[in-house]
GUTINU-307784 format. One record per residue: x, y, z of N, C-alpha, C in turn. Coordinates in steps of 0.001 Angstrom, whole numbers, plus 500000, padded with zeros to 6 digits. Layout:
BEGIN
XYZXYZXYZ...
end
This chain:
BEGIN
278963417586388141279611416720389136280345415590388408281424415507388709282090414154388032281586413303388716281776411741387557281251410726388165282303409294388396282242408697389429283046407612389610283233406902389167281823406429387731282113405348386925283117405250386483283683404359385881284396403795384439284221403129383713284315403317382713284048402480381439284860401193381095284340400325381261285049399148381269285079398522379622286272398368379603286294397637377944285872396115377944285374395343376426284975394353376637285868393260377276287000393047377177287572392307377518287739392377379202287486393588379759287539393856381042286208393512382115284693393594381140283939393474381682283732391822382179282814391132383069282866389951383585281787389196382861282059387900383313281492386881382419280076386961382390279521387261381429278243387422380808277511385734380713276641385542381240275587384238380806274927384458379751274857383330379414273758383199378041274268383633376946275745383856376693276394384407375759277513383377375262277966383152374365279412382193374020280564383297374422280625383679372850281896384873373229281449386282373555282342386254374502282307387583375487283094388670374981283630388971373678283905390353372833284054389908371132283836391157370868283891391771369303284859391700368556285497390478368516287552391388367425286852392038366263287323392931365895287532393500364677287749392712363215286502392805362326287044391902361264288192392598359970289024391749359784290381392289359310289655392664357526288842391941357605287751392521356321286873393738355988286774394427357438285593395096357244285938396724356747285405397095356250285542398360355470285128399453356651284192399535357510284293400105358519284457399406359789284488399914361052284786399056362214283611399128362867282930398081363215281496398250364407282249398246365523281327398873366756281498398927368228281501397996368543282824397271369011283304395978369258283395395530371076282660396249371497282591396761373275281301395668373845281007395106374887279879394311375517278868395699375907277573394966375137276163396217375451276209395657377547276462396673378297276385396666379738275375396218380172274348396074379298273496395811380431272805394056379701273766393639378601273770392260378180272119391599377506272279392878376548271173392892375412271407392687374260271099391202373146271836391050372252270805390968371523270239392117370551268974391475369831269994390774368185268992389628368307269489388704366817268788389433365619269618390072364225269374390644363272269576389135362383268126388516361444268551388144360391268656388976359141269893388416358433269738388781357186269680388268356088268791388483354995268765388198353894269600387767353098270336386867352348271586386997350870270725386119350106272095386440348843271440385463348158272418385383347211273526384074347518274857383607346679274096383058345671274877382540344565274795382181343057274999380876343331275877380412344163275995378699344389276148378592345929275709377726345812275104377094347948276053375942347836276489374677347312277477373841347216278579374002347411279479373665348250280857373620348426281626372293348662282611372275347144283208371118347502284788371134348682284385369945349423285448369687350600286548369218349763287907369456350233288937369001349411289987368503350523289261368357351669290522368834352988290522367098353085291405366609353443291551364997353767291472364684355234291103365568356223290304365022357038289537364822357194288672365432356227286922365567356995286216364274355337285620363768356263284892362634355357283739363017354788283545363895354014282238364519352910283312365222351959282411365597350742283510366554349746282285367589349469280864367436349751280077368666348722279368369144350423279155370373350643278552370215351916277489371779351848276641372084352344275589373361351950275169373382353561275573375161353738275319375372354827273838376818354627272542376311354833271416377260354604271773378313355390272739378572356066272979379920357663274290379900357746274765381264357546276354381579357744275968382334359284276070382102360563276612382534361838275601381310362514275645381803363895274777380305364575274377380932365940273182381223366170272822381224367486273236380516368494273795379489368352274051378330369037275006379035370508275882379997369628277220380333370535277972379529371180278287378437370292279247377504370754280668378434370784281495378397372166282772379700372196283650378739371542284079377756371565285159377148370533284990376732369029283559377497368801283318376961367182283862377427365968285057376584365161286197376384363973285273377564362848283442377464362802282811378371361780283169379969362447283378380246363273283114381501363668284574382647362772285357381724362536286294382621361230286204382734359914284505382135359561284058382586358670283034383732358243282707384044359564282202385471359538282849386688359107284066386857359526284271387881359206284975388178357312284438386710356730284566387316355065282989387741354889282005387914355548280645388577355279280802390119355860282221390262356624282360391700357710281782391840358514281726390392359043281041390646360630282300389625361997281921390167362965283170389567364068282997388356364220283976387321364050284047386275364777283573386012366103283169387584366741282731387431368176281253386940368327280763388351369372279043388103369220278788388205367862279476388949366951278626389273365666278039387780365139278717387106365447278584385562364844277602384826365206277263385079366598275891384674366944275215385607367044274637386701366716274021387680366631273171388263365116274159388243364020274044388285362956274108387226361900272713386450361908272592385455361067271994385629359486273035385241358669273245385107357589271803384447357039271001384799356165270259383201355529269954383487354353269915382166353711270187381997352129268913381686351515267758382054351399266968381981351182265935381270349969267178381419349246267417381012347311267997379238348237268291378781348780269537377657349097268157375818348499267006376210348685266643375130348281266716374875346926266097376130346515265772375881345104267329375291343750267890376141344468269684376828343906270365375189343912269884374543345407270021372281345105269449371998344167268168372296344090267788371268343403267566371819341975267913373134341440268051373165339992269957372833339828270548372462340924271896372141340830272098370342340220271626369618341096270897368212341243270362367690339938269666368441339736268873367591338362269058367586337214270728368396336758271159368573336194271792367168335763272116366470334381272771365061333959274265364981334306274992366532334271276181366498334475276379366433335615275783366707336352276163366807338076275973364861338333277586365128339211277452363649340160277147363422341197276346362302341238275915362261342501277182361811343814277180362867344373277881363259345524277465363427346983277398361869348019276065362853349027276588364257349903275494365008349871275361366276350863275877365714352146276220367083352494276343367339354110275614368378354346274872368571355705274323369392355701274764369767357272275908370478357610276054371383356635277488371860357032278161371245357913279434371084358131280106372403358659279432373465358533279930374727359456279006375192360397277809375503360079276938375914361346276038375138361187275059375647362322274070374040362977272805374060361922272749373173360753271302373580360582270016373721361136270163373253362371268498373704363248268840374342364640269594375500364230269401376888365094267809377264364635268142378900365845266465378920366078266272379541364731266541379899363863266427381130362582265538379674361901266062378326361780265172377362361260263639377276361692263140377618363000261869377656363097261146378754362386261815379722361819261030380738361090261157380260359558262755380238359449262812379704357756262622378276357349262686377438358482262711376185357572263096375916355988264568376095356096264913376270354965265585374457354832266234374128356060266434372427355948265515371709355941264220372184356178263216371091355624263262370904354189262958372066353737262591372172352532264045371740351838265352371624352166266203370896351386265779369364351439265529369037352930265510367937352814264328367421351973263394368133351793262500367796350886263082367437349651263642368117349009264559368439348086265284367001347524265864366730348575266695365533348860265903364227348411264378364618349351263458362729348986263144363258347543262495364481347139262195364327345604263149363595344521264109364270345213265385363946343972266008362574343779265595361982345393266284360511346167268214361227346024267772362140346598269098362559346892269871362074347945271307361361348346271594361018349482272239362383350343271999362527351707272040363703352237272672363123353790273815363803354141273946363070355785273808364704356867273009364812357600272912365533358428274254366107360146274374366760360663275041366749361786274428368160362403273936368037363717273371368940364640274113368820365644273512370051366721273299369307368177272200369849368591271192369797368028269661370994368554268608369764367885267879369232368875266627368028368829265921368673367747265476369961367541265084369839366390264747369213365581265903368395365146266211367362364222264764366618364040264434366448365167263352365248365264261675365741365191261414366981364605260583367634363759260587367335362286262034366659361774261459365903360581261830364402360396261493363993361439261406362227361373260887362180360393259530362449359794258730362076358526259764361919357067260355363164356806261546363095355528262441361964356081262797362184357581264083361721357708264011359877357398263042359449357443262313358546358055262555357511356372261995358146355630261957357889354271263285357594353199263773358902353364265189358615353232266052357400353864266015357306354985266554356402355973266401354866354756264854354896355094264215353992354257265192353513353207265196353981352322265993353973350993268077354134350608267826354052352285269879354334352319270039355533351954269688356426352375269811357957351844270092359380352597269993358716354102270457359789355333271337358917355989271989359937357102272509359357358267272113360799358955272322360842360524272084361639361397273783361922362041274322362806362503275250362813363388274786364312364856274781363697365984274470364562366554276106364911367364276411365748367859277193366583368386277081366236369637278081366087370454277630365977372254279362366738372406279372367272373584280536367791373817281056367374375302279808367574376283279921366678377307278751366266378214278503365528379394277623364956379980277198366026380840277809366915381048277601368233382530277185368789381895275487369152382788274721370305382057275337371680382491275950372014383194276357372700383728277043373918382930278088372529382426279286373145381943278894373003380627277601372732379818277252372535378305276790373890378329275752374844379776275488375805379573276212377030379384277796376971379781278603377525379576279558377823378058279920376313377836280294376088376487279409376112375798278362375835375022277398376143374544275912376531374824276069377912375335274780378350375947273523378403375533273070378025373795271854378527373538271312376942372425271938375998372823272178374574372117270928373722372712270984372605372487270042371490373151270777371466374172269882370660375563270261370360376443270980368357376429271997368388377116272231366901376987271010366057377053270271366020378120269201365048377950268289365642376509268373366790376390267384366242374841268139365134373305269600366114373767270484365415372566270349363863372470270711363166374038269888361658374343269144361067373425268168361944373925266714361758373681266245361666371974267554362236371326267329362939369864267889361615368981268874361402369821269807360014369542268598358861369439268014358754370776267248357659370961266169357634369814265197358684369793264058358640368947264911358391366982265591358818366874266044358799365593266294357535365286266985356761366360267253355339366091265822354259365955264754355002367173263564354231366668263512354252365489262994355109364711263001355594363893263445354821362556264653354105362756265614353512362066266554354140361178266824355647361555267721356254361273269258356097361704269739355907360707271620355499361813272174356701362244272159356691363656273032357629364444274347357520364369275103358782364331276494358668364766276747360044365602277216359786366829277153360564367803279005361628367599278960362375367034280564363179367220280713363807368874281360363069369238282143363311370661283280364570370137282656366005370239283573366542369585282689368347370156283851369507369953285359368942370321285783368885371700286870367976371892287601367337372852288034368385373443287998369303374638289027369989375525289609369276376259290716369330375554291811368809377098292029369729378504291616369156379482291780369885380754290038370375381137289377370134379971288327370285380336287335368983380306286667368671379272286426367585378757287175366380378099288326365910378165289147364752378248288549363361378765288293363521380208287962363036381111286404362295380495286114362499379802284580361893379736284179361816378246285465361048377704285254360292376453284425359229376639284841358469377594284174356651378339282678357020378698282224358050379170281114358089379509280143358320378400281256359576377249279782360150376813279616358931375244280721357885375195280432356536374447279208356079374659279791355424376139278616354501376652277294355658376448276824356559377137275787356795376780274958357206375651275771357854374352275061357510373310274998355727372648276022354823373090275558353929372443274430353361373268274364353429374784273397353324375242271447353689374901271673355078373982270560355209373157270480355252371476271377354197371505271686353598370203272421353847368847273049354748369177274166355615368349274992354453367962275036353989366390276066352622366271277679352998365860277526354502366059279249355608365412279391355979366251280783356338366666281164357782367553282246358444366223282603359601366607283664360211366067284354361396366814285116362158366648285726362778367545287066363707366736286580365231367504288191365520366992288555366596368593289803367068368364290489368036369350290197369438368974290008370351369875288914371728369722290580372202369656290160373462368272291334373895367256290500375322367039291884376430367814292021377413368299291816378401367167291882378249365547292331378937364757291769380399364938292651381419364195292458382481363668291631383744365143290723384288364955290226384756366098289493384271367302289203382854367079288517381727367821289868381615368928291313381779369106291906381818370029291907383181371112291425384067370902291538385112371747290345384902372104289050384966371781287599384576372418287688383426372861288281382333372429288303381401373878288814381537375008289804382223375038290944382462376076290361383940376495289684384528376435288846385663376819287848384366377632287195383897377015285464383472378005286473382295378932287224381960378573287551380737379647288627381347381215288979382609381015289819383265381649288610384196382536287105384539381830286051384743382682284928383562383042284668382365382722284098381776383234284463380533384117285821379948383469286293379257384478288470379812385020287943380702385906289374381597386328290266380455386981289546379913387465290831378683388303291526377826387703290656378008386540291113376665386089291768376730384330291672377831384001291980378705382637293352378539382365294457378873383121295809378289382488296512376841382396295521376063383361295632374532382953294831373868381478293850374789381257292889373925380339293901374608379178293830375941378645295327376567377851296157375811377422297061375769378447298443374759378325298198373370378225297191372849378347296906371478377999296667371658376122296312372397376144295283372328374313297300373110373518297438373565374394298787374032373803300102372517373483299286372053375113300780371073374845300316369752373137298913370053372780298190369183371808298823369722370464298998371037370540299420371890369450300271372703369098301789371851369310303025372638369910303322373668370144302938374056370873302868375337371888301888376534371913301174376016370957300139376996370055298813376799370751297660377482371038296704376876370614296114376808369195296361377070367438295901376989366752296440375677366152295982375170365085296632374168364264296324374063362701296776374230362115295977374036360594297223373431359764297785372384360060298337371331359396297662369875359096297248369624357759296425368054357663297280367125358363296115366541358765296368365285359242296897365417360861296685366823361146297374366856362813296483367794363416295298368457362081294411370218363038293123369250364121292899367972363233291780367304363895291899366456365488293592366002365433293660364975366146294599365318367075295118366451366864296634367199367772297983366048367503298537366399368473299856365696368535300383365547369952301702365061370262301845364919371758301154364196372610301938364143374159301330363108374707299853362522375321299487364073375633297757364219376202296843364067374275297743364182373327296506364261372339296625362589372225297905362366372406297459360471372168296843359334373365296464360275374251295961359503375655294624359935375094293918360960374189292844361303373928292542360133373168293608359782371919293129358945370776292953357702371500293936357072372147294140355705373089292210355758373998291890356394374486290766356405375132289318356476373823289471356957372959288761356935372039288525355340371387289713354996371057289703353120370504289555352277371375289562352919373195289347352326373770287342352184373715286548353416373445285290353213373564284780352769372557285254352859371211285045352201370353284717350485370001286477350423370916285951348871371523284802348344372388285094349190373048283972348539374316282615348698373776282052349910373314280650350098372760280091350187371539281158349794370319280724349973369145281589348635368464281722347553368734282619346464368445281341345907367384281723345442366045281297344665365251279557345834364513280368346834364812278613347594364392279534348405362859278165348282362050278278348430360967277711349868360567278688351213359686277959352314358983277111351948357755275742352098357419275241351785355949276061353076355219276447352440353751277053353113353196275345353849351900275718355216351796274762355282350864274293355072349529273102354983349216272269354313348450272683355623346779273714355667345875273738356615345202273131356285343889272727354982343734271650354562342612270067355564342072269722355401343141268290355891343028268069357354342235269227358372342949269372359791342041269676359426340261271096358549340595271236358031339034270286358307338066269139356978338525268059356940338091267329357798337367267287358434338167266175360072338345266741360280337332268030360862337111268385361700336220268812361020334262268461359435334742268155358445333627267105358613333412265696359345334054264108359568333678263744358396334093264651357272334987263867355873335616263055356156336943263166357182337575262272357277338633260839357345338624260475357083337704258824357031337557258420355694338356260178354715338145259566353351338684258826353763340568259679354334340947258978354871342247257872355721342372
end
């Protein structure tokens, strides 16, 4: 008997929950092609895998971004943030920028040790870490590996200076390291907020902290006496625009003494999976939010020109910046970043740390 079904391709099938991106591109790397189609009945089991690179350090050279050495323990991210800039780095491992990216997590297993026989070396300068500037270090793969503890361990042995950026409370499972460091000028925290609607956080980032924990992550860290800096980032125009002023005030409200901020940048296969999940999760409203991020990035949604991929251009990207110096003013007037403490490693590697 024939049957009436049809087979619906991924791009055809409807918006999936609990998922970021809703199809597979093809990585232009991969030596064979995986089944790049949505499992129907929206079963994604997470495969970790094992590596193990020769160097975990990467120096930043780009003149927007304010770090130069940065170590990411996890190449993909459960997180499934659908506009996330890391997800076109999957496919140099040959896996999709799509689900593969949250699905197939990378972990480096060698990544503590590989610091700190890097670190204690006389020739190496002290440079502080980022940790980790492409994916989140406390996705869930961290409750099994705890592999950022153990850097950060890494970090107080060495009095290494180290600045963190999440958006998963996590974080606040190692107040104790974090705490110490802090102590000594040797961390900062940056948490991630994208917007105040839980709603629409479960959409844009479905498998993340919830806003009130992020709050909450802000708040306790600052007890703590850890310096927060909250990245209001990234900015959708047509989507999230609108609630720069709010989501200020409320991290400085739980004591965040930074904000920072950039414009969500379409590159490479990250433009067809956005414009795929935003064309199925929000249909009404999908060719306004588009053409807004387009009119940021002359006519494009991608951007990868310095000094313009972070901040756009045009008139809605400078009503973004204008509202930004506007919260700056209002909630962060006369507040000071500690700059870090890069003495203490010196030391160490002078054989003076015994004084501690």
């Amino acid at each position: 008997m024939a049957s009436n079904h049809t087979e619906l391709s991924a791009a055809e099938r409807p918006y999936q929950k609990g998922r970021g991106a809703q199809i597979n591109p093809t990585s232009k790397y991969e030596a064979f092609v995986y089944d790049n189609t949505s499992d129907p009945e929206g079963e994604f089991p997470t495969e970790y895998i094992e590596v193990h690179p020769k160097t975990i350090l990467n120096k930043v050279d780009s003149p927007d971004i304010g770090f130069s050495v940065s170590l990411n323990p996890y190449q993909g991210c459960e997180h499934g943030c659908v506009y996330c800039y890391a997800r076109n780095t999957h496919p140099y491992w040959g896996y999709s920028a799509g689900m593969d990216f949250e699905r197939k997590i990378l972990i480096k297993k060698d990544a503590p040790k590989i610091l700190a026989d890097t670190i204690k070396k006389k020739s190496w300068k002290t440079i502080p870490l980022m940790l980790a500037g492409n994916t989140d270090i406390y996705q869930p793969a961290e409750k099994e590996y705890q592999l950022t503890r153990q850097i950060l361990e890494v970090c107080w042995k060495y009095r290494y200076p180290v600045g963190l950026i999440t958006k998963n409370s996590m974080v606040l499972r190692d107040l104790d390291i974090l705490e110490k460091l802090a102590a000594e000028n040797l961390t900062h925290v940056s948490i991630s907020l994208t917007t105040l609607d839980e709603d629409l956080r479960r959409m844009l980032e479905p498998r993340t902290a919830s806003v009130k924990q992020r709050l909450k992550a802000i708040e306790e860290l600052t007890k703590a006496g850890i310096p927060v800096n909250a990245m209001l980032a990234p900015i959708i125009p047509g989507l999230t625009d609108h609630e720069i002023l709010p989501m200020a005030k409320a991290v400085a409200e739980k004591g965040a003494i930074s904000i920072g901020y950039t414009l969500v940048r379409l590159n490479g296969d990250i433009g067809m999976i956005f414009e795929d999940w935003v064309r199925k999760a929000l249909p009404d409203r999908a060719d306004r939010i588009l053409n807004r991020i387009k009119d940021c990035r002359g006519g494009k949604l991608s951007e990868s020109r310095f000094h313009k991929r972070m901040r756009g251009e045009g008139e809605i990207a400078e009503m973004v910046n204008r509202q930004f110096k506007l919260a700056k003013q209002l909630y962060f007037k006369d507040q000071e970043w500690p700059a870090y403490n890069l003495d203490l490693h010196e030391q160490f590697k002078d054989g003076q740390l015994k004084l501690f």
